[in-house]
C-alpha positions in Angstrom: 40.5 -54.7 142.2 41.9 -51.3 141.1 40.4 -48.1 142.3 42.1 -44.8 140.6 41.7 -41.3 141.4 41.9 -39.1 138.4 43.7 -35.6 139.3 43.7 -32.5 137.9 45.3 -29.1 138.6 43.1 -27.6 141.2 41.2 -30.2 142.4 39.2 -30.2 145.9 41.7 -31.7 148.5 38.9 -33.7 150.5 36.9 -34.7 147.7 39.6 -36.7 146.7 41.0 -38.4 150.1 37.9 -38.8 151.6 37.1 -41.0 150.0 40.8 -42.6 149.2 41.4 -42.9 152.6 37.9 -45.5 152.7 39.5 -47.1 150.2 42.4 -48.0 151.1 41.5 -49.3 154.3 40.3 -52.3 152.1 43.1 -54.8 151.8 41.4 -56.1 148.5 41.7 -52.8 147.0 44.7 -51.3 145.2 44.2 -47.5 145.2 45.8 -45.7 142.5 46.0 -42.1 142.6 47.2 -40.3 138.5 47.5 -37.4 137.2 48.2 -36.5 133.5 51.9 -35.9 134.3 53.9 -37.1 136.9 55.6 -34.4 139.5 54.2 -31.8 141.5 50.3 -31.2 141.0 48.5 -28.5 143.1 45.5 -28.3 145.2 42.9 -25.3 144.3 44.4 -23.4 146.9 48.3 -24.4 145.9 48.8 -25.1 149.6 49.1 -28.7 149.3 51.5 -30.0 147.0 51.1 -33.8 145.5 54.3 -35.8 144.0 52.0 -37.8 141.3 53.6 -41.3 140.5 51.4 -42.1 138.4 49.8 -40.7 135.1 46.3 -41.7 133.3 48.2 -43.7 131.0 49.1 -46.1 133.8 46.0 -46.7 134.7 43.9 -47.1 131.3 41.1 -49.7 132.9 40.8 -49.0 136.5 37.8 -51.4 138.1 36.5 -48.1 139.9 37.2 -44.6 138.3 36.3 -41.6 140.8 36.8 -37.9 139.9 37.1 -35.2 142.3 35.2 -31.7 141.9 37.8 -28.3 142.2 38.5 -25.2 140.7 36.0 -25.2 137.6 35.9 -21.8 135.9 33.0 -21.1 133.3 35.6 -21.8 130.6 37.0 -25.0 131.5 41.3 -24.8 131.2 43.2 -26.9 129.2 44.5 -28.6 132.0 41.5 -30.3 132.2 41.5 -32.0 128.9 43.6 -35.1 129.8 41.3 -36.2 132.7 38.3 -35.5 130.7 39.8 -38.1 128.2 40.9 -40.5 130.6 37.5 -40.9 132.1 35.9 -41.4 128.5 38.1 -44.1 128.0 38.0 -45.9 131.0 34.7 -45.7 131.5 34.1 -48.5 128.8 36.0 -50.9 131.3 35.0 -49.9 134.4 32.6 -51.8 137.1 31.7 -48.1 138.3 32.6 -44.4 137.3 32.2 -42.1 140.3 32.3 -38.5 141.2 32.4 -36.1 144.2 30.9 -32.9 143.8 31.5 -30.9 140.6 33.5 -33.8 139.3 30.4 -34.7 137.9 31.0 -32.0 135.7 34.0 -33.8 134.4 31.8 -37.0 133.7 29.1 -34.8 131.5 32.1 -33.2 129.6 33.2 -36.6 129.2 29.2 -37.6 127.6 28.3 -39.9 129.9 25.2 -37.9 131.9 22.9 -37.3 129.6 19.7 -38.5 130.0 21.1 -39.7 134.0 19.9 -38.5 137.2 22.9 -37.0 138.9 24.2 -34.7 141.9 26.8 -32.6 142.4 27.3 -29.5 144.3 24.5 -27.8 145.0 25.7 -24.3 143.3 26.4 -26.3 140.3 22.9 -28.5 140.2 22.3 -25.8 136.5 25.7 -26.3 134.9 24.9 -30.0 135.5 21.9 -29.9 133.8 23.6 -28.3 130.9 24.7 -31.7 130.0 21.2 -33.1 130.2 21.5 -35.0 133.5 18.5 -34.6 136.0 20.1 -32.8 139.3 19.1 -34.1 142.0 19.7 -33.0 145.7 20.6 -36.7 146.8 23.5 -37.4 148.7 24.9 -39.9 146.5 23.3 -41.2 143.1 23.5 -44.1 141.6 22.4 -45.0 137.6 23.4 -48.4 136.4 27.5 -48.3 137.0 28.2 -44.5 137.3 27.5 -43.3 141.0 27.7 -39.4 141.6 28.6 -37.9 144.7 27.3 -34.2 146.4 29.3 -31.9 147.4 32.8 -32.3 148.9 32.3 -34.6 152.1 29.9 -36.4 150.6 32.8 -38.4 149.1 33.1 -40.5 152.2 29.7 -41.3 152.2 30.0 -42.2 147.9 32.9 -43.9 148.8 31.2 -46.7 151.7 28.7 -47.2 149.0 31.3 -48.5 146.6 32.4 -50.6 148.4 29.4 -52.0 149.8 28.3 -52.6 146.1 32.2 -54.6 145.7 32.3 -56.2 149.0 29.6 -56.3 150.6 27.5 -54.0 153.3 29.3 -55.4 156.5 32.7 -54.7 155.1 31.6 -51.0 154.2 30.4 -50.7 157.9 33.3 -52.1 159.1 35.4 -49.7 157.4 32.8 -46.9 158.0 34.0 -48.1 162.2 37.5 -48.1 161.8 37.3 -44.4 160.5 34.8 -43.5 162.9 33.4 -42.0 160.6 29.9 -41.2 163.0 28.9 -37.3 161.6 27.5 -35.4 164.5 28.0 -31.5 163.2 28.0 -28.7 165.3 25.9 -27.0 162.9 22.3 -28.5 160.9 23.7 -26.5 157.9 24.4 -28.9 155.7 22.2 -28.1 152.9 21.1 -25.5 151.6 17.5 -26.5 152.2 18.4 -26.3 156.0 20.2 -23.1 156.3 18.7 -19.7 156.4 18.9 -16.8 153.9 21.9 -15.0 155.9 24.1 -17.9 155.9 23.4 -18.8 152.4 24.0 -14.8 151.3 27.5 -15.6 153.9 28.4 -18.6 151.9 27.8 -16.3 148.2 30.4 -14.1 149.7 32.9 -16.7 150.9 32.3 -18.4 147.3 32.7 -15.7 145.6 36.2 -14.7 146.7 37.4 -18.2 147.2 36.5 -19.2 143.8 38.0 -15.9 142.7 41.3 -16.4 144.5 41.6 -19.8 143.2 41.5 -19.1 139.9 43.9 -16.3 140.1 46.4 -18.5 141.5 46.0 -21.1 139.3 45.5 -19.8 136.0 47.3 -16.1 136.9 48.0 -15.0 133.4 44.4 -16.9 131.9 46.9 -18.9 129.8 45.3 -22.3 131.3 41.9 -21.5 129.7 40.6 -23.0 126.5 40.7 -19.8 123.6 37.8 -21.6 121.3 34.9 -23.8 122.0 35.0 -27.3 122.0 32.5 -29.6 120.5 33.4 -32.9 122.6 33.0 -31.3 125.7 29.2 -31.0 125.2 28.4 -27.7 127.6 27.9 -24.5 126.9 29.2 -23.0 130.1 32.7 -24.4 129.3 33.5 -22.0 127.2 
């Protein structure tokens, strides 16, 4: 069975190889990882620099389709066009269409949420509804074949459910072993229902100059942004 992991410019490094690296520890599984070109693609912080083998066109009927979150201004870029495309195609062939975090953004812009209980990071739970998905503050989600991740590292835990729903709950545990993947945090801040107003109001400042810095490095000269509304991508915040 193919898994592919649909890139874009900017997208969230651990969204992405979280749960890749899950994956791929499954001998039946061919994980594919494309792009809309091949070459260098970039990381929302441009720190970590892909060679992409692979584009979308390779990979036009993927068994499992997953889509990271990243960089997502209020005006989504043109550079986001292709993997918006890619998943509305595939997603007719697919045994599951997943997310991690704002990438199920990228699956309403695609019009497949609409009606769907759904997660996705927990600033974006609004923008999500804009498509007419039901947020939800659930871990993972799952509705018929498309399974949404939270936020970020909530990708490992999307991932171990795919493959339980492939292969089976003891070879998702066993992989789930090998990884050690045993979560015992430092911190109970997890959520935002568990941390207190002073670390939320921290995390608005980091957020807010992160995101900012992102999109400056990305998109320096605004050129990667989409001048005009676009019907198909069904959200009015994308614009």
């Amino acid at each position: 069975m193919q898994v592919a992991i649909g890139l874009f410019p900017g997208f969230t490094v651990l969204d992405a190889f979280g749960p890749y690296q899950v994956f791929a520890e499954h001998p039946d599984l061919e994980t594919v990882v494309c792009a809309a070109h091949r070459g260098r693609l970039d990381d929302e912080d441009r720190e970590l620099h892909l060679d992409i083998e692979h584009t979308f066109d390779d990979v036009p009927r993927p068994d499992v389709l997953l889509v990271p979150g990243g960089c997502t201004p209020a005006r989504i870029p043109d550079a986001y066009q292709p993997v918006i495309d890619w998943i509305r195609g595939a997603h007719e062939h697919t045994t599951y269409t997943t997310s991690v975090c704002t990438g199920s953004l990228l699956l309403g812009a695609a019009g497949l949420l609409d009606g769907l209980r759904a997660t996705t990071h927990w600033r974006s739970y609004e923008r999500l509804r804009g498509y007419g998905a039901e947020p939800t503050a659930q871990r993972v989600v799952a509705e018929g074949k498309i399974i949404t991740g939270a936020g970020v590292s909530a990708g490992i835990d999307l991932a171990l459910t795919v493959v339980a729903a492939l292969q089976g709950a003891e070879a998702a545990q066993a992989i789930q072993l090998q990884i050690e993947y045993d979560p015992q945090p430092p911190f109970d801040t997890g959520a935002p229902a568990k941390a207190s107003a002073s670390i939320r109001a921290l995390t608005d400042v980091i957020t807010a100059r992160t995101d900012g810095d992102a999109r400056r490095r990305l998109w320096p000269d605004g050129r990667g942004y989409a001048t005009a509304p676009r019907s198909d991508l069904r959200d009015p915040l994308f614009r």
